[in-house]
Each structure stands twice: as C-alpha cells, then as structure tokens.
C-alpha positions as CSV (number, residue, x, y, z in Angstrom):
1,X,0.0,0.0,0.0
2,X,1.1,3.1,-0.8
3,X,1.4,5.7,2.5
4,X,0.0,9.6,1.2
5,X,2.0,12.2,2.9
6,X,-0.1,14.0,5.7
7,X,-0.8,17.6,5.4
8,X,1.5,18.2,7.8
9,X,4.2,16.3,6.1
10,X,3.8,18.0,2.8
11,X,3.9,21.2,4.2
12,X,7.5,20.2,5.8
13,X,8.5,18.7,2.8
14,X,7.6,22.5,0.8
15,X,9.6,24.3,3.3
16,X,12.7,22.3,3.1
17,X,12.4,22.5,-0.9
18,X,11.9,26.4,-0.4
19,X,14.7,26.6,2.3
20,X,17.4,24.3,0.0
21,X,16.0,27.0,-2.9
22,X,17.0,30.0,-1.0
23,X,18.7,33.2,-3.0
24,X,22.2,33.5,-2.0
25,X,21.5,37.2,-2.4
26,X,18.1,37.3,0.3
27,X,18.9,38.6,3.7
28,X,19.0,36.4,6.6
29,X,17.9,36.6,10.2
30,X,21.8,37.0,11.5
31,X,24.3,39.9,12.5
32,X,27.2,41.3,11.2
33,X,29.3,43.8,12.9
34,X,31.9,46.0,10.6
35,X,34.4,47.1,13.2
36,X,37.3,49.5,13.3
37,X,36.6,51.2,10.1
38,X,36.6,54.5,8.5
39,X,33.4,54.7,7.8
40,X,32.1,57.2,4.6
41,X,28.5,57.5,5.6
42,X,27.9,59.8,2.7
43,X,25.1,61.8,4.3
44,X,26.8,62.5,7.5
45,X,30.5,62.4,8.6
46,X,33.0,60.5,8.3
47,X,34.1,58.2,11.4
48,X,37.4,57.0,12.0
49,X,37.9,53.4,13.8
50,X,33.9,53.1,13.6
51,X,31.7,50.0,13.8
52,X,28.8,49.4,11.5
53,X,26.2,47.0,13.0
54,X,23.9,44.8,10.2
55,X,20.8,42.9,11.1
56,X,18.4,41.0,8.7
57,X,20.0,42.8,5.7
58,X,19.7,46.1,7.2
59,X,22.1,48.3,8.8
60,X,21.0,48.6,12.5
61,X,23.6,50.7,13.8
62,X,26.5,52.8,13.0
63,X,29.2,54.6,15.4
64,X,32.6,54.7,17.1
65,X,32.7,52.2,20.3
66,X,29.5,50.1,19.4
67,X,29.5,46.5,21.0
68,X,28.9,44.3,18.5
69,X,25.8,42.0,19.4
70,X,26.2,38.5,21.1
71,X,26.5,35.9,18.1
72,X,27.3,38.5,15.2
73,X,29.8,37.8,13.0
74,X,32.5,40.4,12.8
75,X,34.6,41.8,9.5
76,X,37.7,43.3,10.8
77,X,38.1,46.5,8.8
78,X,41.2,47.9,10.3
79,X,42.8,49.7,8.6
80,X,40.1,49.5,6.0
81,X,37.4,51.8,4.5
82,X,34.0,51.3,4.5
83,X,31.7,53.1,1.7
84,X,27.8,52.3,0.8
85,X,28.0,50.6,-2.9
86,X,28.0,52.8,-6.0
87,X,24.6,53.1,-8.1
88,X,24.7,52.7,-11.7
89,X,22.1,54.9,-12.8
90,X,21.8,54.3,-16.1
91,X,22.5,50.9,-17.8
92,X,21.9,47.8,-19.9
93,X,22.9,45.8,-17.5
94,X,21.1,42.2,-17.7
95,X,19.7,42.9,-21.0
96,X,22.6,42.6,-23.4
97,X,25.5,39.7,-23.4
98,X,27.9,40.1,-26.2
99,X,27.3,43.1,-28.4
100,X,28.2,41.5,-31.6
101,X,25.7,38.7,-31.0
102,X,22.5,39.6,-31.5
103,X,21.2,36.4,-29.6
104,X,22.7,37.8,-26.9
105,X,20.2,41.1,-27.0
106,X,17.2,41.3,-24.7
107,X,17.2,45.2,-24.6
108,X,15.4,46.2,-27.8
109,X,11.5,45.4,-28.9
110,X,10.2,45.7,-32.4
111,X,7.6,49.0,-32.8
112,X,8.4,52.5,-31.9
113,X,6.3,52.7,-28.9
114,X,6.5,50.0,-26.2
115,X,5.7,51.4,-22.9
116,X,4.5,48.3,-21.7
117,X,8.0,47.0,-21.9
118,X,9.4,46.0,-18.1
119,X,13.4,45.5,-17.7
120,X,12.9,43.6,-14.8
121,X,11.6,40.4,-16.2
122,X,14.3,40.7,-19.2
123,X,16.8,40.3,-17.3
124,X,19.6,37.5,-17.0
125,X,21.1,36.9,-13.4
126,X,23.7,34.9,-15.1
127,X,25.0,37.5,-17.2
128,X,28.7,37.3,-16.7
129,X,28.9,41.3,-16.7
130,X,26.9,41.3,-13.5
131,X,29.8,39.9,-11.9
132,X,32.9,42.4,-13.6
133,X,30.9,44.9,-12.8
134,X,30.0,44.4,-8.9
135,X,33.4,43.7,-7.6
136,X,34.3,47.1,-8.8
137,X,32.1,48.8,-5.9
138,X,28.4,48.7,-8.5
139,X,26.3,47.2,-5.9
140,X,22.9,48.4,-8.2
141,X,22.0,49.7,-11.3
142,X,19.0,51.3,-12.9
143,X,18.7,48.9,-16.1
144,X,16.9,50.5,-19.5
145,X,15.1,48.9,-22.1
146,X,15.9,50.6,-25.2
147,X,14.6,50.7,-29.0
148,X,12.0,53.1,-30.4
149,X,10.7,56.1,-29.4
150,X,9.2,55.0,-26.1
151,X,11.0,52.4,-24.8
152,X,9.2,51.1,-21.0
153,X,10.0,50.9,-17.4
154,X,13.2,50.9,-16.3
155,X,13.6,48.9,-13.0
156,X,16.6,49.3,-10.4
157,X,18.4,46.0,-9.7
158,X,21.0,44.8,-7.5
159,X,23.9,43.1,-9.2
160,X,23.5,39.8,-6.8
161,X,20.7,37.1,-7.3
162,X,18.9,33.8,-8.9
163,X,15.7,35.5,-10.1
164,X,14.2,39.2,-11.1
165,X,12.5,39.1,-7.3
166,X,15.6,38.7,-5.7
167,X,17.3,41.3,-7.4
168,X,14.5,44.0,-8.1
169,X,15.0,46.8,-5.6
170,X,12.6,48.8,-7.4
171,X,9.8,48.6,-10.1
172,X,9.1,50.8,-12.4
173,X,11.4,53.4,-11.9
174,X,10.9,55.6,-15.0
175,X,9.3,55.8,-18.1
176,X,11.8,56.0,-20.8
177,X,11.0,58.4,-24.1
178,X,14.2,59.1,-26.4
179,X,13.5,62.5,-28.3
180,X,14.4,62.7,-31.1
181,X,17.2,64.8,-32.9
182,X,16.4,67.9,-34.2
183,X,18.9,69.2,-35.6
184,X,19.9,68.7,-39.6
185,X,22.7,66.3,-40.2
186,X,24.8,67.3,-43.1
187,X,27.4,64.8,-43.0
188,X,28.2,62.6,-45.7
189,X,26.7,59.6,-45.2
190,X,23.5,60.6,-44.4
191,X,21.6,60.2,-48.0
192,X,17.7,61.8,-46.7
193,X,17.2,65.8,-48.0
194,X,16.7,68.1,-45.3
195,X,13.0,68.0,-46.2
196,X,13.2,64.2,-45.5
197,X,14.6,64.8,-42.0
198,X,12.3,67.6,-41.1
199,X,9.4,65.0,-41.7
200,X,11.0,62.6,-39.9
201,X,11.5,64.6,-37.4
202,X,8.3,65.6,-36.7
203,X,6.3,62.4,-37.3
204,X,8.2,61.3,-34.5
205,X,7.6,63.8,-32.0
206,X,3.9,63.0,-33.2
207,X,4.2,59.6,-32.5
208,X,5.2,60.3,-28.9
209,X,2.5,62.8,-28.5
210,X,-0.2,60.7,-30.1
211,X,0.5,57.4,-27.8
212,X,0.5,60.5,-24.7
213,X,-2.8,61.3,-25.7
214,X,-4.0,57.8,-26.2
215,X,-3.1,56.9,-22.9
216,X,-4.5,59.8,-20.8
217,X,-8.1,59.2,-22.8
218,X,-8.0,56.0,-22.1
219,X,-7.1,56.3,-18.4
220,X,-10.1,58.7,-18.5
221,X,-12.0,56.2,-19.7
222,X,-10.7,53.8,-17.3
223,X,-11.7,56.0,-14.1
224,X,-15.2,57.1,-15.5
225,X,-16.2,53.3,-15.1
226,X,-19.0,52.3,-12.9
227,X,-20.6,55.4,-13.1
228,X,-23.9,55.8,-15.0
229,X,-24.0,54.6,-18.6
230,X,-20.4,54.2,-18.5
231,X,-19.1,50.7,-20.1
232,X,-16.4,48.9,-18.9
233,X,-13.3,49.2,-21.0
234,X,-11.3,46.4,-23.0
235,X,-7.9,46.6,-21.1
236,X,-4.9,47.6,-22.9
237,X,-1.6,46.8,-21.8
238,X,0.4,49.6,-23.6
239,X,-1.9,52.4,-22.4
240,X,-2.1,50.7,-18.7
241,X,1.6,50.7,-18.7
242,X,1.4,54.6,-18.7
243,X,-0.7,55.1,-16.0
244,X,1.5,55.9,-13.0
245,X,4.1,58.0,-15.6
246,X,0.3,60.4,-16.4
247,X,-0.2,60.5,-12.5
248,X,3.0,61.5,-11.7
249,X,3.8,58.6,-9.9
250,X,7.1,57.9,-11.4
251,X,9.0,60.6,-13.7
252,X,9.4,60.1,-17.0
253,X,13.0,59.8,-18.2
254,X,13.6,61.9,-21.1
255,X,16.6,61.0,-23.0
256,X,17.9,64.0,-24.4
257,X,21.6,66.0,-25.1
258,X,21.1,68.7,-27.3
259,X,19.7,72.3,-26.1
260,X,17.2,72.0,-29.0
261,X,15.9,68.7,-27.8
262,X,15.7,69.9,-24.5
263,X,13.7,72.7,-25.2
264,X,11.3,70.8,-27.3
265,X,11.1,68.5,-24.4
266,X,10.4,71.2,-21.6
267,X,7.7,72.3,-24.3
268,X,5.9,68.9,-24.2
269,X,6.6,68.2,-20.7
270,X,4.2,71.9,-20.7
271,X,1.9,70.9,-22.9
272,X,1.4,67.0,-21.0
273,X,1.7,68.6,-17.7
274,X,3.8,65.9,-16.7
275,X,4.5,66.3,-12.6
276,X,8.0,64.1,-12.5
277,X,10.7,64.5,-15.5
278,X,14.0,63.6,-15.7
279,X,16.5,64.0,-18.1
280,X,19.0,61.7,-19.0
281,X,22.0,62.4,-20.8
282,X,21.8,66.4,-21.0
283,X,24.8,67.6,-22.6
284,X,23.5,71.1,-22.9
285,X,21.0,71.3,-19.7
286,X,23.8,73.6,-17.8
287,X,22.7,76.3,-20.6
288,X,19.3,76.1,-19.3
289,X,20.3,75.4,-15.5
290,X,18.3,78.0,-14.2
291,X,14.8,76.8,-15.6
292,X,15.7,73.1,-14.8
293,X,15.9,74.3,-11.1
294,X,13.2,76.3,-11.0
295,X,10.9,73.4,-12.4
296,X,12.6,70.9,-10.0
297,X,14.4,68.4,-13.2
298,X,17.0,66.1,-12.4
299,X,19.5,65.4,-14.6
300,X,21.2,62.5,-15.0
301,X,24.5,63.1,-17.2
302,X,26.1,60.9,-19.5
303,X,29.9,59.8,-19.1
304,X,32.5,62.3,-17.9
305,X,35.2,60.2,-19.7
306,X,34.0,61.3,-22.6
307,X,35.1,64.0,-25.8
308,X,32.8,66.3,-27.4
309,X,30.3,65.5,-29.7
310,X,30.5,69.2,-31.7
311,X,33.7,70.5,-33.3
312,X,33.5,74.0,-31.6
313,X,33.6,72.9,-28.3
314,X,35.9,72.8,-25.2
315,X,37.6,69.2,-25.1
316,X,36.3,69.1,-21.6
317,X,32.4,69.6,-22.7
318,X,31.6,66.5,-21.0
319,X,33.8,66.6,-18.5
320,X,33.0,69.9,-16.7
321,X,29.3,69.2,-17.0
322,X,28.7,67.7,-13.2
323,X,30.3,70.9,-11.9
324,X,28.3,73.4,-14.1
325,X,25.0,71.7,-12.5
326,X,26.1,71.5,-9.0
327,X,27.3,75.0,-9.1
328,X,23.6,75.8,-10.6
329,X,22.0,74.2,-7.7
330,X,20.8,71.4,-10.4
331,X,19.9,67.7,-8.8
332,X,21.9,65.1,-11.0
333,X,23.9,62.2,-10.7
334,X,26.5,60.5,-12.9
335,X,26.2,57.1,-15.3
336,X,28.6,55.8,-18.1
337,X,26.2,56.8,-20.1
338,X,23.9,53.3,-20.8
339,X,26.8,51.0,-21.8
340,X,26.7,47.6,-19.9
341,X,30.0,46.3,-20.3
342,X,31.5,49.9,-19.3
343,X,29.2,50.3,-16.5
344,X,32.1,49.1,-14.0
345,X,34.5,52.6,-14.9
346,X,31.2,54.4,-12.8
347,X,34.3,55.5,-10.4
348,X,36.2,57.0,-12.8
349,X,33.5,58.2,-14.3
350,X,33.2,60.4,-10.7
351,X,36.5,60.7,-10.4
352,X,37.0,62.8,-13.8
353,X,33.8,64.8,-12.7
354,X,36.1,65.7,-9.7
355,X,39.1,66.3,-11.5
356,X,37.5,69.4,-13.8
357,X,35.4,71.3,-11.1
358,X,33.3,68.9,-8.8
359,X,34.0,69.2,-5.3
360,X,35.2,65.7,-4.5
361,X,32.4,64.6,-1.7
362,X,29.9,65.8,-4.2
363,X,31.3,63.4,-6.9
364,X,30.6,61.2,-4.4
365,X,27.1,61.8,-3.7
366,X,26.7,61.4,-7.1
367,X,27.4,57.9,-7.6
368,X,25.6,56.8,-4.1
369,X,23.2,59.1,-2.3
370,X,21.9,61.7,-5.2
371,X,21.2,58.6,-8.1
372,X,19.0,57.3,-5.0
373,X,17.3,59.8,-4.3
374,X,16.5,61.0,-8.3
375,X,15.5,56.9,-8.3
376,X,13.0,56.9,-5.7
377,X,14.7,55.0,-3.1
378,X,16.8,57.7,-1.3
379,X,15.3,56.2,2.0
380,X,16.8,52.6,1.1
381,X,20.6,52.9,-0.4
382,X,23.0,55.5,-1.3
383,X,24.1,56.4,2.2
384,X,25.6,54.3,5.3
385,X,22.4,54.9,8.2
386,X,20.4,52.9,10.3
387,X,17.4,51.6,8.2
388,X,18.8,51.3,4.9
389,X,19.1,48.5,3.2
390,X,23.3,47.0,3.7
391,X,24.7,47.8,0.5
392,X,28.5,47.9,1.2
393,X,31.9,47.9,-0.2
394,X,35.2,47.2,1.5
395,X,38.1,49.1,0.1
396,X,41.6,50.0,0.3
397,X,40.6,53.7,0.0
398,X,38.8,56.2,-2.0
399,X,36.6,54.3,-4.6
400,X,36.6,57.1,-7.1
401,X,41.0,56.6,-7.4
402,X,42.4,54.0,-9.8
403,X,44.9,52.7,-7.3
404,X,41.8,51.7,-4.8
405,X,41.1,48.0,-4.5
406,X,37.6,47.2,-3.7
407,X,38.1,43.8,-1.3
408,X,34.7,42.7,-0.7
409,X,31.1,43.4,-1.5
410,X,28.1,43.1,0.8
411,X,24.8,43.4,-1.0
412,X,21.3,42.9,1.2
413,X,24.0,42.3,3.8
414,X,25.7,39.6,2.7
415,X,29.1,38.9,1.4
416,X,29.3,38.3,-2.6
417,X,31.7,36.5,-4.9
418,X,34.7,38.0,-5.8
419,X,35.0,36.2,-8.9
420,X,34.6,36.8,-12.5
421,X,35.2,36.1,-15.8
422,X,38.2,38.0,-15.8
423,X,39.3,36.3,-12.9
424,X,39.1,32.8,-13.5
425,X,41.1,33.9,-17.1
426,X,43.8,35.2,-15.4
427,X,44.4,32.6,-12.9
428,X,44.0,29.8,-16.2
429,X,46.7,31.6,-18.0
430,X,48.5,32.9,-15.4
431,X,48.8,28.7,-14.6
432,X,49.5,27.7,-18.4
433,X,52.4,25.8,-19.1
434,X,55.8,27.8,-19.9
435,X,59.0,26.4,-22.0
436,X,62.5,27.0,-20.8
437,X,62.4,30.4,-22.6
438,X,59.5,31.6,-20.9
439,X,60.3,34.5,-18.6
440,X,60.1,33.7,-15.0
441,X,57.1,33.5,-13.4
C-alpha cells in the first residue's frame, strides 16, 4: 500500500524545498558587525575606527565604540574603509551579453512605442557582466530597455541574485521616451534631404504625442467606469503601462543631449503637464540650468570620460558638466552613459567629474546618495544609516581613485563572490604551461 504524505508532512516537505532554494542574495535573520573602520557615511560624517552593525539585511547601527551584538559575525576593517556601494544609474545591465551577437540582446523590442516593456523580467542573473561589474564597488543599477521612441520601465536591480525578485529593488522606476534629434545632419553619409529629415522629425515627435494622448483618454475612460451609462473598458496593456508615468507617480525619463531637444522637451513636458521628468544624458542642460531648477528636473548626465560630440567645443564639454550643475543648484547624478560592459569605470567616471570642477564629496554623492534619491529609493541605499538596506563595499581607499582596491562586497547584507570572468582567465593563464624560454614567473 502506498502511504499519502499528511498535510502536515507535505507542508515540511515544501519548506525544506523552499529553504534548500534559498537566494544567495536574500537577507538572513543573522548579525554582522563591521568594526574598526573609516566609515564614509555619505550623508553624515565621516568616522574614523567606527563600527557598523547589520541585522536581517539592514544596517542597525552605526558609530565609534559600538558593541557588536552577542552571536554576530565580525569583519575586521582595520585599517580598511567602509563606503555604501555605487549606483549605476543608467544601464543595460542584464539585458545585453555580447554586443556582436544579437542572440545575446534582450534590450530592444520591435515598434516604436512600447511602454509596456518591463526591464525587470528581461533580465539575465547569469550574465557574466553582473559579476565584472560588482566587484568594482556597483552594488545596483538602474537597467533600461531601449529601442523606439518610447521604450518602457526601467527597474533598479542589485547586481547579486537567482531571479528578477531577488534582485529588483525597485519597479518601475521611470518611463523612458528618447526625443528625437532635431537638428539637420549634413554629414556625408546621411543620404535623406533636409525635407526628409524635417518629416522625420516631426512624425516622431507625433508619434510620442499621439500614444501621450492615447493613454490619458484611455485612463479617463478607465476611471469614468462604474458610473452611470459608463461601459467597462477592453484593457490595454500599452496604455495601462502609462498610467503611473500620467499620474505622476514615477518621472518620465527623457533622453535627451542637445539644447534644441531639451527645449522641445520642456515644451511637451508643458503641454502634457507631466508632474515628475527627468532628463538623462543632458549635454547642454547647464545652458538652461536655471529653468531646470526652477521646475525641479533632475538630470542624469552621460559619461565624464568622454570628448565632445561638436567641433566647436571645449575638449572638456563633458567633463566639466557635473560641476556646471552642482554650481547651478541642479539635482543630477552620474552614469557611463547606458553601456553595460563599461558600466564598471562608474568611479572613474566620478573621479573625472572631480578632477575638472566637482568638489570631491559631491562626486561622491553622485554615484551613491543623489542617483537614490532621483531613483525613488533615497530612504533605502546610497548612504551608510540605520534603516537602509546593507549595501557595502570594502576598500583600500577612495573608490573614485584608480589605485583603490575594492576587497569585498556586501549586498542585502551579505558577502558576494569576488570572482569573475576575468578572474578565472587570469588565474588559467597565469597557470599555463611555460617552456625553458619563458620569462620567469
């Protein structure tokens, strides 16, 4: 005869298969206690031989001649420096592999306007740039799905985890629109007449406006049901997709450089009375620093390591950019600019900020704290204070200087691998056999 498990037994035999599941990168119920450290808490000042207490993931306590708890585990930091973990803020992290293989590409969707599209559930936790990128201090990243003129919800990731729920930290963060260029390109190789590219130019501004439109009627439509002689409405995912972007819920991300496309954008931005916008990229948005201010836009810039786009100007255009909105009173952060493999240079990226006019604690902020904040999770990460979720980095120094190494990565409070691709290359040449010319090893 064959013996059926009891309730009670299946339910056992369910937590055990749950248990031996469990994400590597999910906090547990346990205690770590960071001790003798200098402690960068970002927000606050810095403390010398300090203690940082963790609990459950989250950072319970921080300060000079804390205890640590009975039964914690303690990470000597002597010596050592102890940041929060730099946020990518704008990426393809996840969503592309290999650029050359187009296999390999999860970040682009046929059609010109897919705001239904969610990063989140494109992306691979197996990517091997995930990895490359982490042990250089990225604990999360603000991955964007791109193609077409609106593009979907970008989602905020840690860089640590088995599935999209254990590494979502955020979703949506921002609805992503690429405005298009405005200005006539003359060069060689482009074969439409200026008439051609005018057309172009403004069917696709139409097309952006047109799906705007589309969505607020039918979220009008959508709210007016149950009341008298109202129908009920055919759901539509596209249009649903838009809803918390028309209610100003979460911004909507406006990729734009030039000061033409800016303008245009703070014209539709007007004319859609959009509540939250941010612009990513901005090039030119110190020209117009005072209005971006005023109306309360954040700016997140593309890559400080980076030469101009426009024959006429400075060779540090890019460079200086950070500084010029800081100095404006401008909220931005910093990015690489959207690559995924060069996502891990974030603090260079900084550091070059710093170098041509940015006070070095604010080139800081704005690769921790300020990306947080403009992300909607200022009150989780970016910042080293009781509450927040313990995203950490070990270091030999100052993360945004070449020479620092990063030792050790704590995501959701827990140690993560320190190897990578690269790694496990170097060690399998660095081991391959040598003749008796070989130099010495």
């Amino acid at each position: 005869m064959i013996r059926r498990p009891t309730h009670l037994a299946a339910a056992v035999a369910a937590m055990v298969l749950a248990l031996s599941f469990a994400s590597p990168s999910a906090p547990r119920a346990e205690s770590l206690a960071f001790t003798g450290a200098t402690v960068h808490t970002v927000t606050g000042p810095t403390l010398e031989n300090a203690t940082v207490i963790v609990t459950d993931g989250k950072i319970a306590a921080v300060g000079a001649g804390l205890t640590p708890p009975a039964g914690a585990t303690v990470v000597p930091c002597a010596g050592k420096h102890l940041y929060p973990g730099l946020i990518s803020s704008n990426t393809i992290l996840g969503l592309v592999e290999v650029g050359s293989v187009l296999g390999t590409h999860d970040d682009e969707e046929t059609g010109n306007v897919n705001p239904n599209i969610r990063a989140e559930v494109e992306i691979n936790p197996e990517s091997e740039i995930l990895p490359v990128t982490r042990v250089s201090g990225i604990t999360s990243a603000l991955t964007v799905p791109r193609g077409g003129a609106i593009t979907g919800t970008s989602a905020l990731i840690h860089l640590d985890g088995w599935t999209e729920e254990d590494m979502t930290v955020a979703k949506p963060v921002g609805l992503h629109v690429i405005w298009p260029t405005l200005t006539i390109n003359r060069a060689w190789w482009e074969t439409r007449s200026e008439e051609d590219q005018k057309k172009a130019r403004d069917q696709a501004i139409a097309a952006i406006r047109d799906a705007f439109e589309d969505a607020r009627a039918y979220w009008k439509a959508r709210d007016a049901e149950g009341k008298a002689g109202i129908p009920r409405h055919d759901r539509d995912v596209k249009w649903d997709a838009m809803g918390r972007a028309l209610r100003g819920e979460i911004p909507v991300m406006f990729h734009c450089d030039a000061l033409a496309q800016i303008h245009s954008v703070l014209r539709f931005v007007d004319e859609q009375k959009l509540k939250k916008v941010v612009l990513v990229g901005g090039g030119d948005a110190w020209m117009v620093a005072d209005e971006l201010k005023a109306r309360d836009i954040a700016v997140i810039t593309g890559p400080p390591l980076s030469l101009p786009d426009r024959g006429y100007e400075a060779y540090d255009y890019g460079m200086a950019l950070a500084s010029k909105l800081q100095a404006a009173g401008v909220r931005f952060c910093i990015s690489d600019g959207g690559g995924s493999t060069n996502a891990r240079n974030l603090g260079h990226e900084a550091a070059m900020a710093a170098a041509f006019g940015l006070p070095r604690d604010e080139a800081l902020k704005a690769v921790t704290i300020y990306p947080a904040r403009i992300l909607g999770v200022g009150d989780k990460l970016g910042s080293i204070e009781p509450g927040k979720i313990a995203d950490l980095i070990v270091t030999t120094g100052d993360p945004l200087e070449f020479t620092t190494k990063v030792e050790q990565v704590y995501i959701n409070g827990r140690p993560t691998s320190m190897e990578t691709r690269h790694t496990r290359l170097f060690h399998k040449y660095d081991a391959r056999p040598r003749g008796p010319n070989a130099r010495k090893h």
